[in-house]
N, C-alpha and C positions, 0 to 999 in steps of 0.2 A: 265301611262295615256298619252295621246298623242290626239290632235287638230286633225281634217278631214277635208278636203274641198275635195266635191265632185261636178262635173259640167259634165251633159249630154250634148254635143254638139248637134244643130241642124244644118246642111250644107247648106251655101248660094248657090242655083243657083244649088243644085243636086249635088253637087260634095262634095270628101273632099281635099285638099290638103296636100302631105304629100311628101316630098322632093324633093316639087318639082314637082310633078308627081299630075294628076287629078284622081280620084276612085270616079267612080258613088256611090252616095249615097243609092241606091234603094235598101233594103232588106239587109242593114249594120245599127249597129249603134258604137257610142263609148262612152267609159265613161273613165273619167279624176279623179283619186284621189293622194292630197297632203298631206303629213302626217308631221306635224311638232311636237316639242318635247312641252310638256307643260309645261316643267320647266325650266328655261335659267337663269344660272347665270350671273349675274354682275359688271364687275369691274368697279368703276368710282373715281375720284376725286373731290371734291365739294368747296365751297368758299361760305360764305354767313351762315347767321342768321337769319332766321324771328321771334321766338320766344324769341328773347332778351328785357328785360326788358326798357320802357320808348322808345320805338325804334321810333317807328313811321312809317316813309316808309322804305322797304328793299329792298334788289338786292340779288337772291342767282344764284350760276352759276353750271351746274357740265357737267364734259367730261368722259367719257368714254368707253365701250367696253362692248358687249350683246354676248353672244357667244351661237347660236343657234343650232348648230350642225348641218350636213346635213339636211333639207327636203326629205322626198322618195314622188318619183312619181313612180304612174302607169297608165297606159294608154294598156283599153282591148278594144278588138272588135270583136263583133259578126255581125256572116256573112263574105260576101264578099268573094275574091280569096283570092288562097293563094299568091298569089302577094300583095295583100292588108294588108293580115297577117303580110308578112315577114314586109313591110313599118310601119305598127304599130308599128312593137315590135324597129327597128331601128331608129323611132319618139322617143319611152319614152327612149330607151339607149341615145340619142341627149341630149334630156331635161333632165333627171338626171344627167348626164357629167355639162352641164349648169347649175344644181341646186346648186352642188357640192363647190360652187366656193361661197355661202352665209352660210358663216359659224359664221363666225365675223359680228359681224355691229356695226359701230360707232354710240354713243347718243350723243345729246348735245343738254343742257336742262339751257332754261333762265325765271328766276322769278320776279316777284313784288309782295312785299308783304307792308301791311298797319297795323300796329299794333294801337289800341283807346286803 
């Protein structure tokens, strides 16, 4: 099982940009999908108690590491030249290179808790 975001572009001003380079909009379209992993394991280390007994106010703290694995992108386009084709498909090889690199992410996570 695996998360989706999907997003249809619509182009400001008739064009699209794409390295650089302007592609009439007219009689193209594009569409953008991210596919992230739905399970992401956790490493972290914590500090801190809220459910201790007679406590009152707490502080709990934790650091550590989300490990989400690559994101895949796609990025398709109907219509348009085959100059426009080729800039597409060399747009989403760009953006996946780029995505590449979000693999890890740091957490870090600060608490107050109130024990009655």
């Amino acid at each position: 099982m695996s998360f989706v975001s999907t997003n249809n572009t619509v182009p400001t001003g008739g064009v699209y940009n794409l390295g650089g380079v302007n592609y009439a909009a007219a009689g193209t379209a594009l569409q953008g999908d991210m596919t992230f992993n739905s399970l992401s394991p956790y490493i972290g280390i914590g500090w801190g108690n809220p459910v201790a007994k007679d406590k009152g106010w707490g502080f709990v703290a934790d650091l550590g590491l989300l490990y989400q694995g690559n994101p895949k992108a796609s990025l398709t386009a109907t219509g348009g030249t085959a100059a426009f084709q080729v800039a597409v498909v060399a747009e989403q090889t760009q953006f996946q290179a780029a995505l590449n690199a979000f693999t890890w992410h740091p957490v870090a996570m600060l608490g107050l808790s109130y024990q009655w």
